[in-house]
C-alpha positions in Angstrom: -27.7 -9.1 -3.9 -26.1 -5.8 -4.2 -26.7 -3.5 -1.1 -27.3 -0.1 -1.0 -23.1 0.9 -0.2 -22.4 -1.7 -3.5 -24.5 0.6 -5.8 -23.8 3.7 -4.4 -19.5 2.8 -4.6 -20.1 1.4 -8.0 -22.1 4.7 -9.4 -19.6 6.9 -8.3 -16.8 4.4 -9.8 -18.4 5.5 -13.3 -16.3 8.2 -15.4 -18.9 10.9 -17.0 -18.0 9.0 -20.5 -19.4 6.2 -18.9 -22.4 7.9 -17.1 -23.2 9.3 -20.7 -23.0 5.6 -21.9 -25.4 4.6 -19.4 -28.3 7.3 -20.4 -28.0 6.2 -23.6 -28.1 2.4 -23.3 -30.8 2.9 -20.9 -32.9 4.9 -23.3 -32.7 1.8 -26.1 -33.2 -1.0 -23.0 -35.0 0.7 -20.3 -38.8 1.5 -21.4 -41.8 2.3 -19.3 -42.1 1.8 -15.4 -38.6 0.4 -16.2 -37.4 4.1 -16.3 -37.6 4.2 -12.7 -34.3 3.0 -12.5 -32.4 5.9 -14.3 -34.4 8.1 -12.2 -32.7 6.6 -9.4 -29.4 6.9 -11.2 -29.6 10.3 -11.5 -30.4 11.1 -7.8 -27.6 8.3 -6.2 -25.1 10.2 -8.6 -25.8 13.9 -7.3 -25.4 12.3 -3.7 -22.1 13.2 -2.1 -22.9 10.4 1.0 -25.6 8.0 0.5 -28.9 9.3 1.6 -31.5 6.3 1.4 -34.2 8.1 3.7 -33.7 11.3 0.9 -34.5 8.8 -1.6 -37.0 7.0 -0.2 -38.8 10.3 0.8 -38.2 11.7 -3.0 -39.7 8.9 -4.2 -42.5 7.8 -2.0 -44.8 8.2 -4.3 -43.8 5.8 -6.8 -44.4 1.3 -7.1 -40.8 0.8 -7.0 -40.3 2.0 -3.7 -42.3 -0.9 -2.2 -39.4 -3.1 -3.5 -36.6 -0.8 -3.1 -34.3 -3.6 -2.2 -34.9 -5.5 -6.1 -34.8 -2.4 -7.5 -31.3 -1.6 -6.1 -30.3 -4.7 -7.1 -31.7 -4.5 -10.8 -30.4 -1.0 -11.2 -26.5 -2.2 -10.2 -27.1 -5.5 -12.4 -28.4 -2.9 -15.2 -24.9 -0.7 -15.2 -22.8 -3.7 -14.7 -24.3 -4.5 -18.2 -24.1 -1.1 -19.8 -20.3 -1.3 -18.7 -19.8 -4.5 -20.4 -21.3 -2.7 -23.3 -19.7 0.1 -23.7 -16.0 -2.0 -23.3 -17.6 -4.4 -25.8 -14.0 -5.1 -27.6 -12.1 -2.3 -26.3 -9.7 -4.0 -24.6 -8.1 -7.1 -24.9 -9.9 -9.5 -22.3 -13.4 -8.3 -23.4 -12.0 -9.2 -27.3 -10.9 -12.3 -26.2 -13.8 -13.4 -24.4 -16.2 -12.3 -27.2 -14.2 -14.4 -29.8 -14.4 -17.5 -27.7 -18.5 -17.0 -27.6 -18.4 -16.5 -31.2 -16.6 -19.8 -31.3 -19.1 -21.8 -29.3 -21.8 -20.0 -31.5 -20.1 -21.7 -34.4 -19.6 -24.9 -33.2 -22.8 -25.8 -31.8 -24.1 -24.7 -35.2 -21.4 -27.3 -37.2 -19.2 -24.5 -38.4 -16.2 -25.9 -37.0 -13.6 -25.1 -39.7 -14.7 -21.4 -39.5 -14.6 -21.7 -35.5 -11.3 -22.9 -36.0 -10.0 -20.1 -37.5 -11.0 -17.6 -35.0 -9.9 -20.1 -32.3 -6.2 -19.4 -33.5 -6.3 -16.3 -34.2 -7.6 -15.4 -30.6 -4.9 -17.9 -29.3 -2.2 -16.1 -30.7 -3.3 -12.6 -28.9 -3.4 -14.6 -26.1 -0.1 -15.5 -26.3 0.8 -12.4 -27.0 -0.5 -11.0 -24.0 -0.1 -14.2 -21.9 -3.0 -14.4 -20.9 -2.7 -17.8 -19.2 -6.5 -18.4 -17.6 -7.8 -17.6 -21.4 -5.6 -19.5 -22.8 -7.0 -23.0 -20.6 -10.4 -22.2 -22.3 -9.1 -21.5 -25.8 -6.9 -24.6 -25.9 -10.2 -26.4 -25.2 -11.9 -24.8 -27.6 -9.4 -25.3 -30.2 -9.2 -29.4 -29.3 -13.0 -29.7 -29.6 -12.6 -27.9 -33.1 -9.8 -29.7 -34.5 -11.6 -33.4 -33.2 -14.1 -32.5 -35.7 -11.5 -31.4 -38.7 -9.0 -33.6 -38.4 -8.4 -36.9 -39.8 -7.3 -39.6 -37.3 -3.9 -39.5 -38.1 -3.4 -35.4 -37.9 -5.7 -35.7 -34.9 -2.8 -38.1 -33.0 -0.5 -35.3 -34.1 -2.2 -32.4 -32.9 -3.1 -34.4 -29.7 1.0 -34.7 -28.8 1.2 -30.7 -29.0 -2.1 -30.1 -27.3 -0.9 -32.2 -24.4 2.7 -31.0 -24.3 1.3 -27.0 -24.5 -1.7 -28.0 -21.7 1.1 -29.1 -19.7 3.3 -26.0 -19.7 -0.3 -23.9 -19.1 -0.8 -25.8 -16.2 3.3 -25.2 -15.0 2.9 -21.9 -15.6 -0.3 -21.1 -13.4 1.3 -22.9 -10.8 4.5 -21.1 -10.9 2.3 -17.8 -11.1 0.4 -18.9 -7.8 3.1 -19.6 -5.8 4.7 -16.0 -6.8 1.5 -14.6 -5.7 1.7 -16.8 -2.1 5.2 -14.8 -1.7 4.2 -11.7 -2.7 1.3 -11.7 -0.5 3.7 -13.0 2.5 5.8 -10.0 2.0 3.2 -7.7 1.7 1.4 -8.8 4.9 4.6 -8.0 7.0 5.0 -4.7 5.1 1.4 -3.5 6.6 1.9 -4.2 10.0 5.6 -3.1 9.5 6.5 -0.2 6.8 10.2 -0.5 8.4 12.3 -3.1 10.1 13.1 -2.1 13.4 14.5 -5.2 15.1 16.0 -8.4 14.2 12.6 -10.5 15.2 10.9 -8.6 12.2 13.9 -9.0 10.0 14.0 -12.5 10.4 10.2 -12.6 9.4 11.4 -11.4 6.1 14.3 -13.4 5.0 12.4 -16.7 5.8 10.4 -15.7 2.7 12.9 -14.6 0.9 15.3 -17.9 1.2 12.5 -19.5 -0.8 13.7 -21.3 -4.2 11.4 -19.2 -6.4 13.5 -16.1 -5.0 17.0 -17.4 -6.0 17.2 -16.8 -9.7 14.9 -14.7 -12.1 14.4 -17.7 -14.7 12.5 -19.5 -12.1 9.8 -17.1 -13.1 7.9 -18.5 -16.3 6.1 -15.6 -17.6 5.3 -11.4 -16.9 3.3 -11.9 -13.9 5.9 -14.0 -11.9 8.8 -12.5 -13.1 7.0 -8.7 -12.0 6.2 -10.5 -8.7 9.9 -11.7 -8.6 11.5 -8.2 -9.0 8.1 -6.4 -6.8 8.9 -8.9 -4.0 13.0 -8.0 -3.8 12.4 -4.3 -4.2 9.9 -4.1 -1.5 12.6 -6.1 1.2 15.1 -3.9 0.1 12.9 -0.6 0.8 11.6 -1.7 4.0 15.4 -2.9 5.1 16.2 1.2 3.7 18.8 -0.1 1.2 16.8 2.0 -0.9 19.3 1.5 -4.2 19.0 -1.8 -4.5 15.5 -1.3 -4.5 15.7 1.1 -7.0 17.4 -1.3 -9.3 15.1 -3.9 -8.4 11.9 -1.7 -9.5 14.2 -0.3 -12.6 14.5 -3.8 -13.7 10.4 -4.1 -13.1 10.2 -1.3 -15.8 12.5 -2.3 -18.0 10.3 -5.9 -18.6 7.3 -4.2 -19.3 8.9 -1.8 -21.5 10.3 -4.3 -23.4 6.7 -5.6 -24.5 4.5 -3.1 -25.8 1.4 -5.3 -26.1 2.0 -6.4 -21.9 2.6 -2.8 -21.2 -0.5 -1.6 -23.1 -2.5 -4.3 -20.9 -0.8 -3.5 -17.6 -1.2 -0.1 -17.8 -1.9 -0.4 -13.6 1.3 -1.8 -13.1 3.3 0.8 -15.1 1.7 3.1 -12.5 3.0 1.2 -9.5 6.5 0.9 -10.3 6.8 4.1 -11.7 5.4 5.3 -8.2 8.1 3.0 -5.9 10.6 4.4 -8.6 9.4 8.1 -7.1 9.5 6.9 -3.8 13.2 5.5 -4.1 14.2 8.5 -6.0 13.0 10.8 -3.1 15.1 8.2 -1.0 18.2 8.6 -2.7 17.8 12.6 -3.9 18.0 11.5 -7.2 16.0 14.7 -8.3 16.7 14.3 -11.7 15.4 10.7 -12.5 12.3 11.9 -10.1 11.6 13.9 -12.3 11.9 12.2 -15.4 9.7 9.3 -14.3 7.0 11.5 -13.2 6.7 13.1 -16.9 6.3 9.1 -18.0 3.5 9.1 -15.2 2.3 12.9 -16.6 2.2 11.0 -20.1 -0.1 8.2 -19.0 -3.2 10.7 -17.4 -2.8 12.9 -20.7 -2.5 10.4 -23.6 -6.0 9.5 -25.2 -4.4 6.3 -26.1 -4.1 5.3 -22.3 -7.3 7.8 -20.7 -9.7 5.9 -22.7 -8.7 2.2 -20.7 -8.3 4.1 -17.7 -10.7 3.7 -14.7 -11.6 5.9 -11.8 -9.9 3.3 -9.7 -6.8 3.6 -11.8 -7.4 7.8 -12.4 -7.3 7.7 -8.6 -4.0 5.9 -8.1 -2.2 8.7 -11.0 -3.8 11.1 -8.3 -2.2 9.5 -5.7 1.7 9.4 -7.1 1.4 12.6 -8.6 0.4 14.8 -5.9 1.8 12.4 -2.8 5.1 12.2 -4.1 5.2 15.3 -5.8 4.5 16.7 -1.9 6.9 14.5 -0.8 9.9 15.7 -3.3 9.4 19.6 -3.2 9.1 19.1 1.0 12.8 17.4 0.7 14.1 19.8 -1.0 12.5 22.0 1.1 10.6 23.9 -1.7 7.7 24.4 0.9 5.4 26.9 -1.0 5.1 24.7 -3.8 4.5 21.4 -1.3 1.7 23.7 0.2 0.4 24.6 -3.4 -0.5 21.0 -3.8 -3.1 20.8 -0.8 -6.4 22.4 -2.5 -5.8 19.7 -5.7 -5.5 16.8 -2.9 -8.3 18.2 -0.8 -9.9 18.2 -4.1 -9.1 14.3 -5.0 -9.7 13.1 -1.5 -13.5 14.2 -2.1 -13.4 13.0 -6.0 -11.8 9.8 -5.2 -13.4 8.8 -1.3 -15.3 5.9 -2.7 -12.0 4.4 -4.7 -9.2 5.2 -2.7 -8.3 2.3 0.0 -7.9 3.9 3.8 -4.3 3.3 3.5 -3.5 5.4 0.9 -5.8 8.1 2.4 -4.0 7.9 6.0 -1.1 8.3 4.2 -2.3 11.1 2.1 -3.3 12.7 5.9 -0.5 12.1 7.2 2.0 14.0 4.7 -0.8 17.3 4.5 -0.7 17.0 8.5 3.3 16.9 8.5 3.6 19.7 5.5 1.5 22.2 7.7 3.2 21.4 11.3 6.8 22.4 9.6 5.4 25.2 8.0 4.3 26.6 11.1 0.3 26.1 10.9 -0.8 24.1 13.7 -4.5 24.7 13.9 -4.2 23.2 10.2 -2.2 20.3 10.7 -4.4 19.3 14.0 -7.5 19.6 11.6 -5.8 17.0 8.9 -4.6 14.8 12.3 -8.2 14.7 12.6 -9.0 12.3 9.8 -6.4 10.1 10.9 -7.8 9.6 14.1 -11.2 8.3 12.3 -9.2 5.5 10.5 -7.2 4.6 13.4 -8.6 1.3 13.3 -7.3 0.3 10.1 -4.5 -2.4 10.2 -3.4 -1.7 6.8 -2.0 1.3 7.9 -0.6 0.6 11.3 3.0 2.4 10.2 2.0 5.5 8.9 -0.9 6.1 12.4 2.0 5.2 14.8 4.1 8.5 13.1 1.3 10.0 13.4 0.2 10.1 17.0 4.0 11.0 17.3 3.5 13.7 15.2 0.2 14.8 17.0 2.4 15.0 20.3 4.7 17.6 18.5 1.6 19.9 17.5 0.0 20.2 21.0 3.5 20.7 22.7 4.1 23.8 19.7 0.5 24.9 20.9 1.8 26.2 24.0 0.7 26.0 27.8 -2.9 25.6 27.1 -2.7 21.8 25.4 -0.4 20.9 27.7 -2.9 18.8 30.3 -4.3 17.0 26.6 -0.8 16.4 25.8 -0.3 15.0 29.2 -3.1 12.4 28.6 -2.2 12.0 25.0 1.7 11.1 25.9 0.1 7.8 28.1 -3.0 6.6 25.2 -0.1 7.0 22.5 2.7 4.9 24.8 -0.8 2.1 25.4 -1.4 2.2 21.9 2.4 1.5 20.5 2.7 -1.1 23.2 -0.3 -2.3 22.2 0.7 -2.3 18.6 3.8 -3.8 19.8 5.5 -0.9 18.1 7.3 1.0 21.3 11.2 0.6 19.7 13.6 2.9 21.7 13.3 5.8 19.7 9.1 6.3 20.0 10.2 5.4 24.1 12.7 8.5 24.2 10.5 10.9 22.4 7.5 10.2 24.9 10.0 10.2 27.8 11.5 13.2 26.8 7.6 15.2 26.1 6.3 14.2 29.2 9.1 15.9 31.2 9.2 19.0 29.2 5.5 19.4 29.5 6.3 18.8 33.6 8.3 22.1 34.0 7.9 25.9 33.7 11.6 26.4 34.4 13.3 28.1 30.9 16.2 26.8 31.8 15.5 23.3 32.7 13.5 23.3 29.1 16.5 24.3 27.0 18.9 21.3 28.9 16.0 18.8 28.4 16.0 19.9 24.8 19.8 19.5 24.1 19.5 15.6 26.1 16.7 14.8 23.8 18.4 15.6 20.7 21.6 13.8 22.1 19.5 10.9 23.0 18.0 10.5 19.8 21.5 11.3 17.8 23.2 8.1 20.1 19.9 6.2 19.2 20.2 6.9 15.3 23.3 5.5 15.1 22.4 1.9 16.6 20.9 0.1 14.0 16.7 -0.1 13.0 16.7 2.9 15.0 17.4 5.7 13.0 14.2 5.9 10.3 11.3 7.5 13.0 13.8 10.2 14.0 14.6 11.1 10.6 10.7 10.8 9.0 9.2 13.2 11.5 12.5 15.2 11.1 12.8 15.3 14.7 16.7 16.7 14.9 15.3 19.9 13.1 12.5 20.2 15.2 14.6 20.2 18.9 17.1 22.2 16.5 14.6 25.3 16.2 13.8 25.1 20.0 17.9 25.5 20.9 18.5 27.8 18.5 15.0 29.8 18.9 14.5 29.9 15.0 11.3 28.7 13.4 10.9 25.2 12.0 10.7 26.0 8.4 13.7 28.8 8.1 16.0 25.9 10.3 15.2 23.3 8.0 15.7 25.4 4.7 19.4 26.5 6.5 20.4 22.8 6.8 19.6 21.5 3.1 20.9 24.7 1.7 24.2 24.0 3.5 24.3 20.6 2.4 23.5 21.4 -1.6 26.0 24.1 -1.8 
């Protein structure tokens, strides 16, 4: 039975074409009492947090109440069917799927040789758009068909290729699943580790990776596997840094999707996700250019009708992800701050649009650059208040990476705050060095930083402060030459930061000094 959070997540999933849908399939299947439940559409939808007491209270009056918890279930049931409705042939699975029950229509009424035409024809857009778990059913369909068509002897004949093309089915969602069992391998390590920072973790890694399946690109029979194949590489090569292999890796991702219209029109969501790692790598290797070429491919996608009509909020919400996370990402590394900071209000905006869709790590992450954006910029107060919605998903393991830069980052903020947060910074120095250890994430560099705050925050004396500053940065400069060691120093930029405390300059003005002198 659907609960309360189920219905409340799936109305505000809806786009308004499909809201509009909804109203009007309800008017020609919902008819008296029944009408209840579009009432309590209507009032779920204007909710911006689920409010049952509201409800209950708005409709206390009325027989449904006494049964809110069927009625909640009926009413998610009911738009589960109006969606099915409205996509009723639109795209390929829901064709595919209504072809096959027009098939079994026909058969159980004796009209084989008509249900045998449609059976091929569907087979061959299933081919066409491999899909593999169709295709089981289809084949099934089409034997039950042709054993009441065929003479014996064409029936021997079309048993030797149905056998021989169940077979390779059967092969090939096999070879799919054990893709999937590597890519979800990888994956796993990737969450609790977004980079490797010691040889234990590397290891981790390349025991999946000296898997057969991984050695050669034809061991992957069809799209899925060989996307998995090329996914899995590019993401060991990103979390390793080696950022232009992964690159070509993810290049080579788009290329086989490009390369078959029908499978790209189908995988529209996967088109998003490489395009985005081809961002992220691009940021990597300040290949501004091809950034910005791929993000008018990614621009194309949330304005074509041809693609908006397919698209779902869950899928709307991942285009608002890559374009305004990345976009942040690129105009902060090359330093174009005002336009970075020009990005906030549209993702405060699809935060609150997107809550119920977005997952919490992309959300963290989303916190996290806001929250870095504002501390180099100079606006603490602001970046504390974005820390702040970290700090309520701290618990997520998803995103163990990105919250471990983060209460690094917090540290930097209370120390710029001045003498005031010093006794919170004090206390926050020893919960961030539990929760790392904890985490089993205290590598040398987070060890230094807190080292390092914790005896600046211990003395007044201006002199001590600037020598304490100049043995932290050449700490950190030795460590960023061992190896695993360098990426924490250089995400949180921390070089620049003890930079404008030796030189006295601000943040934002040493930062913009630095890339200017290195794009001259």
């Amino acid at each position: 039975m659907a609960t309360s959070d189920d219905l409340f997540r799936l109305i505000k999933s809806l786009k308004q074409s499909e809201k509009r849908y909804f109203k009007v399939f309800s008017s020609t299947h919902v008819k008296g009492e029944q009408k209840n439940y579009v009432k309590l559409f209507e009032v779920v939808d204007k909710q911006e947090e689920y409010d049952e007491t509201a409800i209950l209270k708005k409709f206390k009056n009325e027989k449904f109440i006494k049964q809110f918890s069927v009625t909640k279930n009926y009413l998610y049931n009911f738009i589960l069917k109006s969606l099915r409705s409205y996509y009723s042939g639109k795209d390929i699975d829901s064709k595919i799927n209504e072809d096959l029950e027009s098939v079994k229509l026909l058969h159980h009424r004796g009209f084989y040789k008509r249900a045998l035409k449609i059976i091929r024809k569907t087979k061959q857009i299933a081919w066409e758009y491999e899909k593999i778990n169709n295709l089981i059913n289809v084949l099934e369909l089409e034997y039950s068909c042709v054993a009441m068509c065929y003479s014996n002897e064409k029936l021997k004949e079309y048993k030797k290729k149905y056998l021989t093309e169940r077979a390779y089915l059967f092969e090939v969602i096999e070879n799919t699943h054990q893709y999937h069992m590597l890519s979800d391998k990888v994956y796993d390590l990737y969450r609790e580790d977004m980079v490797v920072r010691t040889e234990e973790e590397l290891k981790k890694y390349e025991e999946v990776m000296r898997h057969p399946l991984l050695q050669n690109i034809d061991k992957a029979l069809v799209y899925d596997s060989k996307k998995m194949f090329y996914n899995i590489w590019a993401l060991y090569h990103t979390i390793k840094q080696e950022y232009s292999i992964a690159f070509f890796y993810d290049k080579m991702q788009l290329e086989l999707l490009e390369e078959n219209k029908k499978i790209k029109e189908d995988k529209i969501f996967d088109y998003i996700e490489i395009c985005h790692n081809l961002l992220y790598n691009c940021i990597e290797l300040k290949r501004y250019g091809e950034f910005n070429d791929i993000m008018k491919k990614v621009q194309v996608i949330s304005e074509k009708k041809e693609y908006t009509e397919k698209l779902s909020v869950h899928y709307y919400s991942q285009l608002f992800d890559t374009t305004h996370s990345l976009l942040a990402n690129y105009y902060f590394n090359t330093r174009q701050f005002d336009k970075a900071l020009a990005l906030i209000p549209g993702i405060v905006k699809g935060l609150k649009k997107y809550k119920t869709v977005l997952d919490d790590e992309t959300k963290i992450y989303l916190y996290f650059e806001v929250s870095k954006l504002l501390f180099y910029t100079g606006q603490l107060n602001n970046a504390l208040e974005w820390q702040s919605k970290i700090d309520v998903h701290e618990k997520q393991n998803g995103a163990d990476g990105t919250v471990c830069y983060a209460k690094i980052l917090k540290l930097l903020i209370y120390y710029d705050m001045g003498d005031s947060y010093f006794d919170l910074l004090q206390y926050e120095i020893k919960s961030t060095r539990r929760f790392l250890q904890k985490k089993e994430r205290l590598y040398k560099v987070e060890d230094t930083i807190l080292k390092y705050l914790h005896r600046l925050v211990s003395t007044s004396d201006l002199d001590l402060t600037k020598e304490l500053y100049q043995k932290f940065k050449d700490a950190l400069q030795h460590l960023m030459l061992q190896k695993f060691e360098e990426s924490a120093s250089a995400y949180l930029n921390l070089i620049h930061w003890l930079n404008s405390k030796i030189e006295e300059v601000p943040l934002r003005e040493v930062m913009i000094k630095d890339w200017e002198s290195k794009n001259k």
